[in-house]
Backbone atoms as SQL, in Angstrom:
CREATE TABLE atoms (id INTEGER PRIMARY KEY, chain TEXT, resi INTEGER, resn TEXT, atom TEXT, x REAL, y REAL, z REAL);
INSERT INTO atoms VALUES
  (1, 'A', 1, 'UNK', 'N', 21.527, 5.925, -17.658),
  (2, 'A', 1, 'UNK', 'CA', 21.190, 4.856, -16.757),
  (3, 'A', 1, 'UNK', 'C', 19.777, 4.384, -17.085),
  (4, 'A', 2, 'UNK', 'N', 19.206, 3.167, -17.044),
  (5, 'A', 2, 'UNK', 'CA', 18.817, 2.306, -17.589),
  (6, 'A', 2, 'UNK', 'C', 17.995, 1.573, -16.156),
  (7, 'A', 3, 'UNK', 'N', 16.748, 1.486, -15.573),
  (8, 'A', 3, 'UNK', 'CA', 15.925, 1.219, -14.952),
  (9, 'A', 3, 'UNK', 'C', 14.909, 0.178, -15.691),
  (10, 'A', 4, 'UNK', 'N', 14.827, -1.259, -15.338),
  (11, 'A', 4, 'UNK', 'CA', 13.590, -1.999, -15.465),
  (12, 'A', 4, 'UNK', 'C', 12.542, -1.212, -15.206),
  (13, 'A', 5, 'UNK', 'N', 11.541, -2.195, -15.798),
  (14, 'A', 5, 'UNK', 'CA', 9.907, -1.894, -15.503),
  (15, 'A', 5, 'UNK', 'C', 9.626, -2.198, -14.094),
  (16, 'A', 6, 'UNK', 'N', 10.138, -3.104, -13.238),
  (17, 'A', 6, 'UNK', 'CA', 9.658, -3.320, -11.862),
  (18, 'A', 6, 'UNK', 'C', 9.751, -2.384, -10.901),
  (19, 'A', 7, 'UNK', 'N', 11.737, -1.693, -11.472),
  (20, 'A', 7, 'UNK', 'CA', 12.291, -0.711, -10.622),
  (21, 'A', 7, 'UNK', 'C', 11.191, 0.502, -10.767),
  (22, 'A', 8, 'UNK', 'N', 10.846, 0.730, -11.848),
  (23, 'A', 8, 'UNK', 'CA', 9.578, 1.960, -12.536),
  (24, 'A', 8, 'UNK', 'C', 8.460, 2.312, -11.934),
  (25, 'A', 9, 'UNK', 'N', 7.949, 1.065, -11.384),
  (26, 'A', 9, 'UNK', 'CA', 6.644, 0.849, -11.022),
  (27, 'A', 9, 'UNK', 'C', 6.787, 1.041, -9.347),
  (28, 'A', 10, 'UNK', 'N', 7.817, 0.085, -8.629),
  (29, 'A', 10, 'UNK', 'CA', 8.265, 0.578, -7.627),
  (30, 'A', 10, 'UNK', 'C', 8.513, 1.654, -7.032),
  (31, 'A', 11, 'UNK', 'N', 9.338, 2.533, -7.719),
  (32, 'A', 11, 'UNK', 'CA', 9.489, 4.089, -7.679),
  (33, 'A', 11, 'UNK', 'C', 8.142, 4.815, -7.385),
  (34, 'A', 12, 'UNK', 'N', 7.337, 4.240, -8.341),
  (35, 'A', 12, 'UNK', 'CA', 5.978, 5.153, -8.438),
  (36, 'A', 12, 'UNK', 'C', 4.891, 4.820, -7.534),
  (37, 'A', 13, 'UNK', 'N', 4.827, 3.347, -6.728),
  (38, 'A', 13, 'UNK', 'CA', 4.170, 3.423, -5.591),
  (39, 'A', 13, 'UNK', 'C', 5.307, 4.084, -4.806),
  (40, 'A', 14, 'UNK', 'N', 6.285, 3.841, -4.352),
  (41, 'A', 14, 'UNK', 'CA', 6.922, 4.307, -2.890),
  (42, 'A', 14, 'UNK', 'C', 6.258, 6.096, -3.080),
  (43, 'A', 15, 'UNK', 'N', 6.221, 6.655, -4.027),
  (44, 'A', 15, 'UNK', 'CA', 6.089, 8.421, -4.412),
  (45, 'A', 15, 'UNK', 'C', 4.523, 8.001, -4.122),
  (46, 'A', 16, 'UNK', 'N', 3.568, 7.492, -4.050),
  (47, 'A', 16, 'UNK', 'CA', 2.161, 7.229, -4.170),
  (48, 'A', 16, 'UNK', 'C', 2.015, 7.043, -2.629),
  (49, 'A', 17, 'UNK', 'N', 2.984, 6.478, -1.520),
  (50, 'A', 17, 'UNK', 'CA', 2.734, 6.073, -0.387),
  (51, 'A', 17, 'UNK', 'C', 2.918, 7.297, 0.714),
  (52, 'A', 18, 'UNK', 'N', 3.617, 8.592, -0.164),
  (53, 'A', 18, 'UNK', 'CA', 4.072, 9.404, 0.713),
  (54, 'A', 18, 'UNK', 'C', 2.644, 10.281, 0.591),
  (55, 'A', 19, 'UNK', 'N', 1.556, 10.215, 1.719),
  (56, 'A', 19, 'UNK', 'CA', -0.124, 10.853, 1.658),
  (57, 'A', 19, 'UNK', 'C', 0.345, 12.208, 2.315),
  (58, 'A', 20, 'UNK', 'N', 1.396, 12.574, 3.265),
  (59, 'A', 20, 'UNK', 'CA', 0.720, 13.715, 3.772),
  (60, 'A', 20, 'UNK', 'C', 0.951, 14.056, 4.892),
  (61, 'A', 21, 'UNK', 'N', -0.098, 12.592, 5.336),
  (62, 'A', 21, 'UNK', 'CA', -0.878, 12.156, 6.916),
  (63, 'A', 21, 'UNK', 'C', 0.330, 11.235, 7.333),
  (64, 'A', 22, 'UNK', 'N', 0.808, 11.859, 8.603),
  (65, 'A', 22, 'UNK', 'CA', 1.827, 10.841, 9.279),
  (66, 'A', 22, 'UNK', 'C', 1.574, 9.779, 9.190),
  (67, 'A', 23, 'UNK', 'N', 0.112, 9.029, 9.637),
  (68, 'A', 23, 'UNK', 'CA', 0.015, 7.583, 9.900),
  (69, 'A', 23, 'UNK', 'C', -0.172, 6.522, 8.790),
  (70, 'A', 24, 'UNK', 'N', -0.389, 7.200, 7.902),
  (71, 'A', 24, 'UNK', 'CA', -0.943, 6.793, 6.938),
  (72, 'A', 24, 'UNK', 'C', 0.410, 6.536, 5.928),
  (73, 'A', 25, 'UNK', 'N', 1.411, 7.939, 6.095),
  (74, 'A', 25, 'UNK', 'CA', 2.933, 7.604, 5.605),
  (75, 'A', 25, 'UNK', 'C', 4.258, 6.275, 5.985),
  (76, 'A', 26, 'UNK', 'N', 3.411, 6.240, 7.561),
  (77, 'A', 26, 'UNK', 'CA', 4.392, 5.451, 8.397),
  (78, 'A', 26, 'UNK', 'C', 4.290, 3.977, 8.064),
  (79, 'A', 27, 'UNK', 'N', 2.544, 3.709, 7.541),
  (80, 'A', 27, 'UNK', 'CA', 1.981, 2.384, 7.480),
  (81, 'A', 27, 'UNK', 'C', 2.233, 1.788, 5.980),
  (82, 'A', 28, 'UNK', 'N', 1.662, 2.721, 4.833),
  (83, 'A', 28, 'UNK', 'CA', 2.462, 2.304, 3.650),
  (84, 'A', 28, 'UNK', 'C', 3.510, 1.870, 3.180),
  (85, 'A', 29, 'UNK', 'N', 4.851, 3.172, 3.964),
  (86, 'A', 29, 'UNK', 'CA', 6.339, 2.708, 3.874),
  (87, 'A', 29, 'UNK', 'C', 6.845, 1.555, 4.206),
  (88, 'A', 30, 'UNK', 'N', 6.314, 1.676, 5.091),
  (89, 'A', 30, 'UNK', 'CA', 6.725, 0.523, 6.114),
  (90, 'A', 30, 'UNK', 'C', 5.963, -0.982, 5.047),
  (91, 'A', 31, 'UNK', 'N', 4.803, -1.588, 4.994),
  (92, 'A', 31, 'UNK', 'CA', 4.483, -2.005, 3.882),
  (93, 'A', 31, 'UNK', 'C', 5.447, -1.934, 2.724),
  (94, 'A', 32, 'UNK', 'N', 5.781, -0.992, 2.287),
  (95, 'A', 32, 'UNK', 'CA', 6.315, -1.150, 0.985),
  (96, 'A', 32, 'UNK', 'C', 8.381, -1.741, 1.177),
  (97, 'A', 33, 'UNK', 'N', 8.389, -1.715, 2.383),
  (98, 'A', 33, 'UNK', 'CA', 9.611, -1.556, 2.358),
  (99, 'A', 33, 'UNK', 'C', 9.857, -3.339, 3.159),
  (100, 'A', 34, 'UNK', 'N', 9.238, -3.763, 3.691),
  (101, 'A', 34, 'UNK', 'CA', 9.200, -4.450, 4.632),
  (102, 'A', 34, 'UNK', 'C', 8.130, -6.109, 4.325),
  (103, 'A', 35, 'UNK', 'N', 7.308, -5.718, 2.989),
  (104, 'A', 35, 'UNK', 'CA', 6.457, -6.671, 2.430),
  (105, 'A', 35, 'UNK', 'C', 6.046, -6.814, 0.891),
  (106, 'A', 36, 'UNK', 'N', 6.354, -5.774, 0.214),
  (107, 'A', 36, 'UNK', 'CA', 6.327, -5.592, -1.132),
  (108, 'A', 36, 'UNK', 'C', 6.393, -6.524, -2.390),
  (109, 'A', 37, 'UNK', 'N', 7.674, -6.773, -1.670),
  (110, 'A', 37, 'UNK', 'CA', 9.009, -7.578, -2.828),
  (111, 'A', 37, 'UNK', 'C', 8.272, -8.852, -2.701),
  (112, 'A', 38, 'UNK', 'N', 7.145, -9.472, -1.599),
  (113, 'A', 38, 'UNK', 'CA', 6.850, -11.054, -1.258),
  (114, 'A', 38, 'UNK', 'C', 5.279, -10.950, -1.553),
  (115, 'A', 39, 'UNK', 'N', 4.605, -9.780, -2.315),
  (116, 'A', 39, 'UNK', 'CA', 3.762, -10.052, -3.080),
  (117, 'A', 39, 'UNK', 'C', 3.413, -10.449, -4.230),
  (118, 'A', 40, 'UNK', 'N', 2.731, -11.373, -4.304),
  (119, 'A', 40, 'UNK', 'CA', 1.961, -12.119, -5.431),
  (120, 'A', 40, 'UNK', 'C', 1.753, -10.513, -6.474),
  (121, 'A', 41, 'UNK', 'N', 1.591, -11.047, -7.890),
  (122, 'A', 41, 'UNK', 'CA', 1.162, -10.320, -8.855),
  (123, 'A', 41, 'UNK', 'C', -0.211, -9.408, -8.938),
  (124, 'A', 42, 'UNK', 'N', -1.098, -9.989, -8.160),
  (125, 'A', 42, 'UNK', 'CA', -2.085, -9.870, -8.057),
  (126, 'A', 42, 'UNK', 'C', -2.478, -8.725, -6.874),
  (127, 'A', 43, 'UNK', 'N', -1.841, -9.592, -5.637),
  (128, 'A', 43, 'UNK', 'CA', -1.730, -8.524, -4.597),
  (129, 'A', 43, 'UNK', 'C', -0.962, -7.036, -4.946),
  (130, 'A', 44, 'UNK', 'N', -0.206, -6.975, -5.688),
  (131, 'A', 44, 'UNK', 'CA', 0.387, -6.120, -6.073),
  (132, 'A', 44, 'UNK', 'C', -0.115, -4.820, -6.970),
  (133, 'A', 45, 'UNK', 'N', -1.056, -5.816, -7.779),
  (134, 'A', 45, 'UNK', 'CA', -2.230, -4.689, -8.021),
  (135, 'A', 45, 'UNK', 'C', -3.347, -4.006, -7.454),
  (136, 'A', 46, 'UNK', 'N', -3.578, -5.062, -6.455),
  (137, 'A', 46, 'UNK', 'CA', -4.373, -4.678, -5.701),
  (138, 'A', 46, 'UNK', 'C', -4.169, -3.295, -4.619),
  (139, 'A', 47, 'UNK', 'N', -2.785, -3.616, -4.367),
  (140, 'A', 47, 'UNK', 'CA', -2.319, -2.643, -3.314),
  (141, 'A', 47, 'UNK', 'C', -2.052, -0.973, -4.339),
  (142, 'A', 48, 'UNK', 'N', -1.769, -1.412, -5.575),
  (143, 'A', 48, 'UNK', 'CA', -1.746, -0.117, -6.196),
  (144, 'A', 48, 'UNK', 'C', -3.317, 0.442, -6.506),
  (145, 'A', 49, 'UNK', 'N', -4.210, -0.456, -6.396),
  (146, 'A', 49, 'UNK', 'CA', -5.353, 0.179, -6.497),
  (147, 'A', 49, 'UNK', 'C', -5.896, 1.021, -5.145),
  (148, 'A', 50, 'UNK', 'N', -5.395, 0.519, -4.204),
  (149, 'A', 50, 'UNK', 'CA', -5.475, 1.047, -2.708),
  (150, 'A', 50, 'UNK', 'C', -4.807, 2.123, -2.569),
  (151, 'A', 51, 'UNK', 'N', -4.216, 2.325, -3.352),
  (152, 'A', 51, 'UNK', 'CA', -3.073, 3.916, -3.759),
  (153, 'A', 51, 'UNK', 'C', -4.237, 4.651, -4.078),
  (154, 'A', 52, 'UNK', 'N', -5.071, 4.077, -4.809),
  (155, 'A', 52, 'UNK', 'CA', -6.017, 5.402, -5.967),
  (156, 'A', 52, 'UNK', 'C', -7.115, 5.955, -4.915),
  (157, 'A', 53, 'UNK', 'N', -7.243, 5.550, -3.949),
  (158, 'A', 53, 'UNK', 'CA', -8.300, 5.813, -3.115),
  (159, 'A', 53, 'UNK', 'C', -7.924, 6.986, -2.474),
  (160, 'A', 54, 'UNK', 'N', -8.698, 7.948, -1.831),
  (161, 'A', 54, 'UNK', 'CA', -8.497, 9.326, -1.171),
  (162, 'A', 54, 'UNK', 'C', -8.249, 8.709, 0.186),
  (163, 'A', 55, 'UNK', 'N', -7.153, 9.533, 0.872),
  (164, 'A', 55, 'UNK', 'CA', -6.593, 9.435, 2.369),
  (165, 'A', 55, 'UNK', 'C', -7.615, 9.064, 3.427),
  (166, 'A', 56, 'UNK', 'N', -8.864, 9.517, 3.356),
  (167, 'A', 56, 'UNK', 'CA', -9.984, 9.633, 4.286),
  (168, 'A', 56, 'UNK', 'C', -10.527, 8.237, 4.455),
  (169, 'A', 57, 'UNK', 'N', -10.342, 7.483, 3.166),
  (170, 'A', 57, 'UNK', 'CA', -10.844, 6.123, 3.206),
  (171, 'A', 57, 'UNK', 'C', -9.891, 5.260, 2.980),
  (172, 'A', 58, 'UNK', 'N', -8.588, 5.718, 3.097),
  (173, 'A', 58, 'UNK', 'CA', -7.415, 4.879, 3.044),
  (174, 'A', 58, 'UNK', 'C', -7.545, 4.579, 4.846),
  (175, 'A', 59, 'UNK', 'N', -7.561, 5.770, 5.538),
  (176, 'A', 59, 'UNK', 'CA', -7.415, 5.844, 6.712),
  (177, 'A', 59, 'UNK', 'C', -8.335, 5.130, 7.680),
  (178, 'A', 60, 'UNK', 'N', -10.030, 5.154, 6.862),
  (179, 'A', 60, 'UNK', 'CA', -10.741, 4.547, 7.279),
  (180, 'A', 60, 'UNK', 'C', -10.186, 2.829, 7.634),
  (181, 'A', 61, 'UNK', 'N', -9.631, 2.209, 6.285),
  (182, 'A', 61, 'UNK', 'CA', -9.602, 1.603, 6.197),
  (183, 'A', 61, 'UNK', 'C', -8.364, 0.546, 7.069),
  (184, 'A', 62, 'UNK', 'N', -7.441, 0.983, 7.083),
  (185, 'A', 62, 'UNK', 'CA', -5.849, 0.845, 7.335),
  (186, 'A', 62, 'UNK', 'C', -6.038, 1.113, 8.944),
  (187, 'A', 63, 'UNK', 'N', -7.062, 2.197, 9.684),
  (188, 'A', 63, 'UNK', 'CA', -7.709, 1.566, 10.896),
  (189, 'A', 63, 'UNK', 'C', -8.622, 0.647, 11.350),
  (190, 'A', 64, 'UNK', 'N', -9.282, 0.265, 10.571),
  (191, 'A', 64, 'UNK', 'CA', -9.927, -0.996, 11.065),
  (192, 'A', 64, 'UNK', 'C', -11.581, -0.620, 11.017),
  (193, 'A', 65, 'UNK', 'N', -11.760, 0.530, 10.590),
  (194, 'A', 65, 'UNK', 'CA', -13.394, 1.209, 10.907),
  (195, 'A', 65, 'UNK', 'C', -14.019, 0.580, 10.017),
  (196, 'A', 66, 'UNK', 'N', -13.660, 0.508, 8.244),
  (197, 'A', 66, 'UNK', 'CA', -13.928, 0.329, 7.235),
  (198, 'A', 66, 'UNK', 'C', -13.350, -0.730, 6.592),
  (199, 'A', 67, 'UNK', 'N', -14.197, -2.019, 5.631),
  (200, 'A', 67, 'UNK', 'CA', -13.689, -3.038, 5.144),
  (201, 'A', 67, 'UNK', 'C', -14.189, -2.158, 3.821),
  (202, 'A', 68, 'UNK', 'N', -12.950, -2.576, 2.851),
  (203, 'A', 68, 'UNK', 'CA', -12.888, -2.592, 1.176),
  (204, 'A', 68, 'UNK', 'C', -13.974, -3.616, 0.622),
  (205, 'A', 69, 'UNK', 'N', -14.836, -2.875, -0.037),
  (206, 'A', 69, 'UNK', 'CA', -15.707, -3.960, -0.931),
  (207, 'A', 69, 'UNK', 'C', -14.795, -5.209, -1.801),
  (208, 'A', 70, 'UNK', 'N', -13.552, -4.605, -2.406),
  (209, 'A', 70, 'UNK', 'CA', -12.837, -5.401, -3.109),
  (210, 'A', 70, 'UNK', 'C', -12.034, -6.189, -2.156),
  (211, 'A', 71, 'UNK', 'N', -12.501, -7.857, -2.472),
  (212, 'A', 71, 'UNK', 'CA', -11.772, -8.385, -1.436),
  (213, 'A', 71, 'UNK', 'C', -10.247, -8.706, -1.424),
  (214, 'A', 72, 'UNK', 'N', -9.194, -8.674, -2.953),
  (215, 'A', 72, 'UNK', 'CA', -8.005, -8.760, -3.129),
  (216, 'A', 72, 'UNK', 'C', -7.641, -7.234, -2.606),
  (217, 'A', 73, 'UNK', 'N', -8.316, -6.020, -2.156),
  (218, 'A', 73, 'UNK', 'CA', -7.603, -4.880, -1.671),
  (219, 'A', 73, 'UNK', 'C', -7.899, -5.504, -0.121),
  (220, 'A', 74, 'UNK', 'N', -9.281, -5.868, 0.515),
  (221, 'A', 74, 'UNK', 'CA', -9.094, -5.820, 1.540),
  (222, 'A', 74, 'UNK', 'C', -8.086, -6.732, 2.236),
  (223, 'A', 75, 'UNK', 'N', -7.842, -8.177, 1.390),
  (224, 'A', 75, 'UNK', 'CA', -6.223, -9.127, 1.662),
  (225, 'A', 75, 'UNK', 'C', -5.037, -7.753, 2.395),
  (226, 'A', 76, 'UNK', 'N', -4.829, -7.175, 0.883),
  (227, 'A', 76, 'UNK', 'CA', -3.984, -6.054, 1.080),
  (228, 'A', 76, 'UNK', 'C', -4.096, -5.322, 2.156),
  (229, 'A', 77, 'UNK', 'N', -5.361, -4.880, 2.614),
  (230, 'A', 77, 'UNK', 'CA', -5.067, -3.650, 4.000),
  (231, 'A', 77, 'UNK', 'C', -4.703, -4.510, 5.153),
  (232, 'A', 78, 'UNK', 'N', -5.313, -6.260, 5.571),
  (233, 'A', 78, 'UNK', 'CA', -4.830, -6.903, 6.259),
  (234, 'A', 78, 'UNK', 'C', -3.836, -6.908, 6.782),
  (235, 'A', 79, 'UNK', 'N', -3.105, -7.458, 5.453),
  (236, 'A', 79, 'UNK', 'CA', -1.290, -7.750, 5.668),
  (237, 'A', 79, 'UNK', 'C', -0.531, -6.008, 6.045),
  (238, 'A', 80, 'UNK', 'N', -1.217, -4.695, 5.537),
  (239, 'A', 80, 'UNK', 'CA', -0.510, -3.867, 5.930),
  (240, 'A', 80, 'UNK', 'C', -0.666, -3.337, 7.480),
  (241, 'A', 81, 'UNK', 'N', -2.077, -3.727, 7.827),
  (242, 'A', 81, 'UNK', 'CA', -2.446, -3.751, 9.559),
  (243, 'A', 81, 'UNK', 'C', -1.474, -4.519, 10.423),
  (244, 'A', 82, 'UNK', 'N', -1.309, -5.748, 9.541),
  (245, 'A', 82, 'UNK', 'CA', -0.031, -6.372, 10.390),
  (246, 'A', 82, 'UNK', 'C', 1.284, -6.510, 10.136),
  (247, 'A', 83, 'UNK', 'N', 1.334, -5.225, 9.437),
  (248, 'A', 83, 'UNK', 'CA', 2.770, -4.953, 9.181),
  (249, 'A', 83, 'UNK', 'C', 3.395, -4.207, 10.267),
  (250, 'A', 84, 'UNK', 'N', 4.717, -4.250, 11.204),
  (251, 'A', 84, 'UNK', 'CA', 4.691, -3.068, 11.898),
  (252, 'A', 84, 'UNK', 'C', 5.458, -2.278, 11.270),
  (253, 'A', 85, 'UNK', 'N', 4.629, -0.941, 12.152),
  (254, 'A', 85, 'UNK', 'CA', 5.472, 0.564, 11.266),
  (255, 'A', 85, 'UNK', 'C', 6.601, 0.846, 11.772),
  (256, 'A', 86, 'UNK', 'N', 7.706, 1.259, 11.366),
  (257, 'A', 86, 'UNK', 'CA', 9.189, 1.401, 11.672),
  (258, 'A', 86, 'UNK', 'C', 9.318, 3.027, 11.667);
């Protein structure tokens, strides 16, 4: 069986979204499942760069305490703040 590059990459954030931390699991998924597919190219990297960051400042962030210096990640934590979690 035979998987594209999109399906590839997909796979490997949804495995990147699972942190640990309940809230932090509930808000990604949900994001990834629910807004993903209707990101721009760009946003899309962005949000995988928001993967590379440690939980503590994901969390910071994805609550509202902390804005991302990078402003195509902070787009990204936006749209996942107003994503609701399922």
């Amino acid at each position: 069986m035979s998987f594209g590059a999109g399906a590839v990459e997909k796979a490997r954030l949804y495995w990147q979204c699972r942190r640990g931390m309940r809230e932090l699991d509930l808000l990604l998924e949900s994001f990834m499942t629910h807004r993903y597919e209707s990101l721009s190219q760009e946003a899309r990297s962005a949000f995988a760069r928001l993967l590379t960051y440690p939980d503590h400042l994901l969390l910071e962030y994805l609550m509202g305490r902390l804005t991302p210096s990078d402003k195509d990640v902070a787009r990204v934590v936006t749209e996942i703040r107003n994503t609701p979690a399922h």
